[in-house]
C-alpha positions as CSV (number, residue, x, y, z in Angstrom):
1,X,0.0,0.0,0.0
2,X,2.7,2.6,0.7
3,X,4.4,1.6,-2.9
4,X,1.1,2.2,-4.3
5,X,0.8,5.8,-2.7
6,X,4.5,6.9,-3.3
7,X,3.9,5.9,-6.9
8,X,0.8,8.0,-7.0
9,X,2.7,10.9,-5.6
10,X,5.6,10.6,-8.0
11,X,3.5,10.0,-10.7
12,X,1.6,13.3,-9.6
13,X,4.6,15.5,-9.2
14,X,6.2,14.4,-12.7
15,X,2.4,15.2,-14.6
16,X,2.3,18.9,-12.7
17,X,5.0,20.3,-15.0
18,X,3.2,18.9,-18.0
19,X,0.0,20.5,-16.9
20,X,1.3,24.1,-16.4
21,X,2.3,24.0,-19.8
22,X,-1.3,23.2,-21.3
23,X,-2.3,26.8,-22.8
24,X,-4.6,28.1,-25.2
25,X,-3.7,30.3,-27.9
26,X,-5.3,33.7,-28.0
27,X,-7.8,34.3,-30.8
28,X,-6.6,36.2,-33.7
29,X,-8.0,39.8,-34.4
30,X,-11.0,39.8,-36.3
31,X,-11.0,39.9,-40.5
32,X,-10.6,43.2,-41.5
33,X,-8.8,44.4,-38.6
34,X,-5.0,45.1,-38.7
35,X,-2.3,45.9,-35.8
36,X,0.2,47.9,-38.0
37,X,-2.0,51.0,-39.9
38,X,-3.7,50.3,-43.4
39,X,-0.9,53.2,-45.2
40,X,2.0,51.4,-43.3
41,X,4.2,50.5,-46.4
42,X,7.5,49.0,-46.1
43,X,10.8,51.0,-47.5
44,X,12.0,49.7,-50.7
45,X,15.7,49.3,-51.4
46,X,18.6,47.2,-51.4
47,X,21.3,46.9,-49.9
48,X,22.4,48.2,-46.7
49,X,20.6,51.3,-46.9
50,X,17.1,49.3,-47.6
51,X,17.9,47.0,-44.3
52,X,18.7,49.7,-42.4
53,X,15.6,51.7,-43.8
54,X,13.2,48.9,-43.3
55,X,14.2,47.9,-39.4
56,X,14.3,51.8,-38.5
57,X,10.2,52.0,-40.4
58,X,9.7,48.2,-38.0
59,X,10.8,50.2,-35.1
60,X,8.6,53.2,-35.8
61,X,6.0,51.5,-36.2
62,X,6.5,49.3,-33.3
63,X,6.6,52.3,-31.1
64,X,3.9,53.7,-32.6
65,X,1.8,51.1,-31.9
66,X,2.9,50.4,-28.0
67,X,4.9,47.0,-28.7
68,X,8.3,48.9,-27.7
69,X,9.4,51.7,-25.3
70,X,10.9,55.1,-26.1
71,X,13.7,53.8,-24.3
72,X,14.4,51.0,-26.7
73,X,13.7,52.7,-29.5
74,X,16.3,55.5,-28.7
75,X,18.7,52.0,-28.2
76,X,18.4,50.6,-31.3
77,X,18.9,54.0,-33.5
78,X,21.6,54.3,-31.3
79,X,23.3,51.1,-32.4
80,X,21.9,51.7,-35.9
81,X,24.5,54.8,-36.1
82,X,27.4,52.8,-36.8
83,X,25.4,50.9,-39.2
84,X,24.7,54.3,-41.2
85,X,28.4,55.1,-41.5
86,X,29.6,51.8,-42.7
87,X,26.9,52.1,-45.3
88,X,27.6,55.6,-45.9
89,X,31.1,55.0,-46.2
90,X,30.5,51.6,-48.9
91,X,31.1,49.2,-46.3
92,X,27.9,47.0,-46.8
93,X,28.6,44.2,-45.4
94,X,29.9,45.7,-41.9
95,X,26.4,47.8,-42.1
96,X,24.2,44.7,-42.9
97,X,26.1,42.6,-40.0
98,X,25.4,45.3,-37.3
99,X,21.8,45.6,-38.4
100,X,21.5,41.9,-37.7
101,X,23.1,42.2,-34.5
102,X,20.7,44.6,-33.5
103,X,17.6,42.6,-34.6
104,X,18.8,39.9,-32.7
105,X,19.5,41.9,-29.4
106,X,16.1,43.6,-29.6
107,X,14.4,40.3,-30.6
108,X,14.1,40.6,-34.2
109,X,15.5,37.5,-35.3
């Protein structure tokens, strides 16, 4: 009998984890609806000066909308200075790779 209950128990305390984890997905917004603004249109470009153009109008917008601070946006066009004078200065490559960086510090990536 005391097997039976210290199996129970184990067996109970090895399902809890498992059962915190069962969520439900939020429901999308309605059809028709849209979180970023119906005029919101990407920046066109290529090359360094279109990815930096395009994170900077992701940022905007994102503060804009709520989804980031004023704090972290004055971060990231911080960082994104460097990225302007390697692109400025031809250096594409070193502009793209600090864009990236930034994505992925902010939680773009």
């Amino acid at each position: 009998m005391k097997l039976a209950i210290r199996s129970l128990c184990l067996t109970g305390l090895l399902a809890l984890p498992l059962a915190a984890c069962n969520q439900t997905a939020s429901a999308p917004p309605p059809a028709g609806t849209s979180i970023t603004p119906s005029g919101f249109r990407m920046p066109e470009g290529a090359g360094c000066r279109g990815e930096i153009d395009r994170y900077r109008a992701v940022m905007s917008n994102d503060l804009a909308m709520g989804h980031v601070n004023q704090s972290v946006y004055n971060q990231v066009e911080r960082e994104l200075g460097p990225a302007d004078a390697a692109c400025a200065g031809g250096r594409d490559a070193e502009a793209v790779r600090i864009v990236d960086a930034t994505k992925s510090r902010h939680g773009y990536r």
